[in-house]
N, C-alpha and C positions, 0 to 999 in steps of 0.2 A: 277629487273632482275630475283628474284627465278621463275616466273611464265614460264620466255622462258628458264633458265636452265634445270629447269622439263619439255616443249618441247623438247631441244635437248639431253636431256637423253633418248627420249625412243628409236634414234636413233645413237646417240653419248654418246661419253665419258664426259660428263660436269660436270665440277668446278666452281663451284660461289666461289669467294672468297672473304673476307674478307682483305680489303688493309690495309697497317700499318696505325695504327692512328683509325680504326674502329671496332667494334665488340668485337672478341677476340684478336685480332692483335695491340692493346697497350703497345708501350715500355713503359720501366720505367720512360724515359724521353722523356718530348714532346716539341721539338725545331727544327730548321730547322737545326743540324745535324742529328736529328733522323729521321723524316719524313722529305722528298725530292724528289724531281723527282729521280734522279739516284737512292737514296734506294729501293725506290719503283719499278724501272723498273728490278732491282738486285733482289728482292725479285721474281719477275715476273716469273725471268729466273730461279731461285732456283729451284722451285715448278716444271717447265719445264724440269730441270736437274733432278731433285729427280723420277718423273716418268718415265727416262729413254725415253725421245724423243728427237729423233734428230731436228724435228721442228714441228710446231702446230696449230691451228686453234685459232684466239683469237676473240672474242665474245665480244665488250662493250658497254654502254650504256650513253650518257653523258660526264662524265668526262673522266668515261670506256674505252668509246671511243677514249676521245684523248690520254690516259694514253697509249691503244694498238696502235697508230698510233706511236706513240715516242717510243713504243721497236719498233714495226716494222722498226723505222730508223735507232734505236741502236744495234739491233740483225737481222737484215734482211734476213742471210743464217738458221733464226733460224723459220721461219714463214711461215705457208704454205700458209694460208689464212686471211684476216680479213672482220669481221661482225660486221657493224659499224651502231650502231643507235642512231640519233639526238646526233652527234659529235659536236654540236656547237649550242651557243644560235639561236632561233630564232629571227630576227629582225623584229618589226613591219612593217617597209616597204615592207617585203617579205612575212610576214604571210599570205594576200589572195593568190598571187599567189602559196603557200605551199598547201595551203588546196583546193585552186581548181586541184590543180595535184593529192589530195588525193581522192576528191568528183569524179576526172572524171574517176574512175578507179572502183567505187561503181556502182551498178546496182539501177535502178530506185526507187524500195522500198528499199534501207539502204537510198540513199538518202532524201525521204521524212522522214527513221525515223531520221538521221540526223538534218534534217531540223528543225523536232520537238523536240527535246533532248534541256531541258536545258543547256546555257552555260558554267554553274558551274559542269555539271556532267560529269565529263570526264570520270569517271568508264562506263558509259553506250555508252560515244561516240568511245571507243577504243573497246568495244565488237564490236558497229557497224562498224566499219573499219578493223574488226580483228585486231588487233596487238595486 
């Protein structure tokens, strides 16, 4: 996530943050009273309180993701928008038609460099798809 935080900083206001349980954000105790959904989405709203907003833009990625969909149901008058990326596993069954909805949105040559990209290099095939 630092990569699109540093995007949306050059034209927002963005916080990467560190969720309880990672980084610097280690209680003293680690148990399902300490790390929890509800703590975690309380924590959410804290940081949102503390910067003196009335409501927000939340940005996640993965788990990110679903972590800002569950405030956005707990705090809804508190949300102005969300930006939600790969909120949920991908399933094999769905994986071609994922990636043909990605490929048919590339121009001829990303395609072919696509095509030609290693399957293991995903550093090179998210340059080629931008994200």
């Amino acid at each position: 996530m630092e990569p699109v935080a540093q995007e949306l900083a050059k034209s927002h206001q963005a916080i990467l943050i560190a969720l309880r349980g990672t980084g610097r954000s280690m209680p003293q105790a680690v148990n399902r009273e300490t790390i929890n959904l509800s703590e975690t989405l309380a924590d959410l709203d804290a940081i949102r309180a503390q910067m003196n907003l009335e409501s927000w833009t939340l940005a996640g990625h993965s788990f990110g993701a679903i972590l800002a969909m569950a405030y956005a149901i707990r705090y809804s008058d508190r949300v102005a928008s969300l930006a939600l990326m790969n909120s949920g596993p991908i399933c094999y069954a769905s994986a071609t038609v994922e990636m043909e909805n990605v490929t048919m949105r590339l121009t001829p040559g990303e395609r072919d460099a696509l095509k030609n990209t290693a399957r293991s290099d995903f550093g090179r095939m998210l340059e080629i798809i931008r994200l």
